[in-house]
N, C-alpha and C positions, 0 to 999 in steps of 0.2 A: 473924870475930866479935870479934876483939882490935882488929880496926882500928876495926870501926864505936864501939867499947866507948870505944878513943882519942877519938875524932872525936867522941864526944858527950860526954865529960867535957870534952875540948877550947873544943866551943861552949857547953858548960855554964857554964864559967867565966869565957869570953869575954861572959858575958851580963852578969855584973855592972861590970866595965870601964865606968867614965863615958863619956860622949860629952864632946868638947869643941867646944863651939858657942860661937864667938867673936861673940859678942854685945856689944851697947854701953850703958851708962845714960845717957852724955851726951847731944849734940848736939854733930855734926860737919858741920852744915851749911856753916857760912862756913870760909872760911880763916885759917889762921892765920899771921899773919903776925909774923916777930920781929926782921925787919931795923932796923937803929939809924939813923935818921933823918939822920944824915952822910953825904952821896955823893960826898965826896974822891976817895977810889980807886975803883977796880973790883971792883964787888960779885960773886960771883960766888955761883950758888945751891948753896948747901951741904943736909944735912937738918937743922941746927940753924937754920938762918934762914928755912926752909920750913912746919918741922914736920911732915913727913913720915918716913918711916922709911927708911934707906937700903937703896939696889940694893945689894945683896952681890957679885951676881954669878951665874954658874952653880954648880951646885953638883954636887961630882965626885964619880962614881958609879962608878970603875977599880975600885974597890977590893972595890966589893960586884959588879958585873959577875963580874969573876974570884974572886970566892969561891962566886958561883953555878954558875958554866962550873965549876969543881973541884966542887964538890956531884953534882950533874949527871953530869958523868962516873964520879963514885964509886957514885954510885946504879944509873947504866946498866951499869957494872961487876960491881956486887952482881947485877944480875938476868941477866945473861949468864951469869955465874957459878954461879950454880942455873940455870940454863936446863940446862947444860953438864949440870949435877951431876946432873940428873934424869932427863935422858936416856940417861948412861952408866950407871944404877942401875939405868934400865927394860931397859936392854937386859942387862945382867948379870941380869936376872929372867926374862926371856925364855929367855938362853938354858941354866938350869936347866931 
């Protein structure tokens, strides 16, 4: 009863939470272009002369991986744990 009690205060709350819907007012249909009309050197395409947004990269998830695999194992720890505790209780009931 304590959990369902959690679990719906939980999505209670989670009701009011915006959405974030990356929406646009302009128009991005053409491209933009911001290269400087000198082609001396070697241009090479950057995101400021694109106008696009840069690749970053991947983005590292060690961190949250292994704090989930530690969670995880503390939790399966916790119910083994009572697993344990309740069956040496039953049997001490028993064998009164």
């Amino acid at each position: 009863m304590l959990t369902a009690t959690a679990a719906g205060a939980l999505l209670g709350a989670l009701w009011f939470v915006p959405s974030a819907n990356a929406t646009s007012t302009g128009s991005h249909e053409s491209a933009r272009d911001d290269r400087p009309e000198t082609s001396a050197a070697p241009h090479h395409e950057t995101t400021a002369s694109t106008g696009r947004l840069a690749d970053t990269g991947g983005f590292d998830t060690t961190p949250y991986v292994i704090g989930g695999t530690a969670f995880l194992g503390l939790g399966a720890g916790f119910v083994a744990y009572s697993v344990r505790r309740e069956r040496s209780a039953a049997a001490r009931g028993a064998a009164y």
